[in-house]
C-alpha positions as CSV (number, residue, x, y, z in Angstrom):
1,X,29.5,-23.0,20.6
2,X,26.5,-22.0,22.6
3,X,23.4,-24.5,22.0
4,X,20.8,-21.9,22.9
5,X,22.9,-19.4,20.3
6,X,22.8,-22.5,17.5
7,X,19.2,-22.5,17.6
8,X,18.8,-18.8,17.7
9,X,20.9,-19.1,14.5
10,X,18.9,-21.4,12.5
11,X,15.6,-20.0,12.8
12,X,16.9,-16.6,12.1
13,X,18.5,-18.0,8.7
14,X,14.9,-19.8,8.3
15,X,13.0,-16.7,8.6
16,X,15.4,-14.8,6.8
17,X,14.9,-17.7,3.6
18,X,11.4,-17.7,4.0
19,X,11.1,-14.3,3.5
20,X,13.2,-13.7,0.7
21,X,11.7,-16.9,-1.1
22,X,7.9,-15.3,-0.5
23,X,9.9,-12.1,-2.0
24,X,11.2,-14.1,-5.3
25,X,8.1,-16.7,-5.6
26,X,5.2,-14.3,-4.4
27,X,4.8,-12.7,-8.0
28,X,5.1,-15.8,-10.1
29,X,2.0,-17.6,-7.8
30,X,0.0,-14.3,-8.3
31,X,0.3,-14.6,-12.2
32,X,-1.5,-18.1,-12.2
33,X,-3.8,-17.2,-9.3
34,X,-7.3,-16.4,-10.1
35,X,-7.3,-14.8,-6.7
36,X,-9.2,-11.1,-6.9
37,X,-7.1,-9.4,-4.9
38,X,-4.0,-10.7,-7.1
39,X,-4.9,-9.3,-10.2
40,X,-6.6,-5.8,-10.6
41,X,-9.9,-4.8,-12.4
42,X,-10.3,-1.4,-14.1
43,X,-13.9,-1.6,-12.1
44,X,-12.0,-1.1,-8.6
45,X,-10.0,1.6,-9.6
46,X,-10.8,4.9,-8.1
47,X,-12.3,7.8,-10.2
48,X,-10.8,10.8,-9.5
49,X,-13.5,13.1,-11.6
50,X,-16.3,13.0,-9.7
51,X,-14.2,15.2,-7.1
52,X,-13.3,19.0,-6.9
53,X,-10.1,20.9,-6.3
54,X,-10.1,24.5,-4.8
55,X,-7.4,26.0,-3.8
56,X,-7.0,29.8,-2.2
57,X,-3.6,31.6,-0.4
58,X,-4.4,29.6,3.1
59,X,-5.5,25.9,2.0
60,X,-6.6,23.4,-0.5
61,X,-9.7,21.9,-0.7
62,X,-11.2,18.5,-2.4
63,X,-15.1,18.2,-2.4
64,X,-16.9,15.3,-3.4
65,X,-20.1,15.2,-6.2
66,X,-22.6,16.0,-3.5
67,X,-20.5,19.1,-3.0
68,X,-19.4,18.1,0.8
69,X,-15.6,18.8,1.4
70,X,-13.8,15.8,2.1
71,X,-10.3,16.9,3.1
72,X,-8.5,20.2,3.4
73,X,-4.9,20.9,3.9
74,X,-3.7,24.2,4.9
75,X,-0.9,25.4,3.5
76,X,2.3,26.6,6.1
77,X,3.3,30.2,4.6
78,X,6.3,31.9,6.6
């Protein structure tokens, strides 16, 4: 066999095992981290009613508290 292929190999199957350990072993280290970004607060989740749904025949709009529209989507009629 091809030396240059042989090494190609094994760090292929080593990256491949890496990944699927970080897959299997990722959510057990986040249970016993104290890491923020692990764990979620009820204080960093979004709000949805301080915003404002209109919708008419051509788009839909969502406005903010301050009344300023913050996205629309038009709608494709045929």
């Amino acid at each position: 066999m091809n030396e240059n292929r042989r090494k190609f190999l094994k760090i292929i199957f080593i990256g491949a095992g890496a990944f699927l350990m970080e897959k299997v072993l990722g959510p057990l280290f986040s249970r016993f981290s104290d890491d923020s970004f692990a764990k979620t607060d009820s204080l960093n989740k979004t709000s949805f009613k301080d915003f404002q749904v209109v919708e008419n025949k051509k788009n839909l709009s969502i406005y903010d508290s301050s009344g300023e529209e913050v996205l629309q989507i038009d709608k494709g009629g045929a």
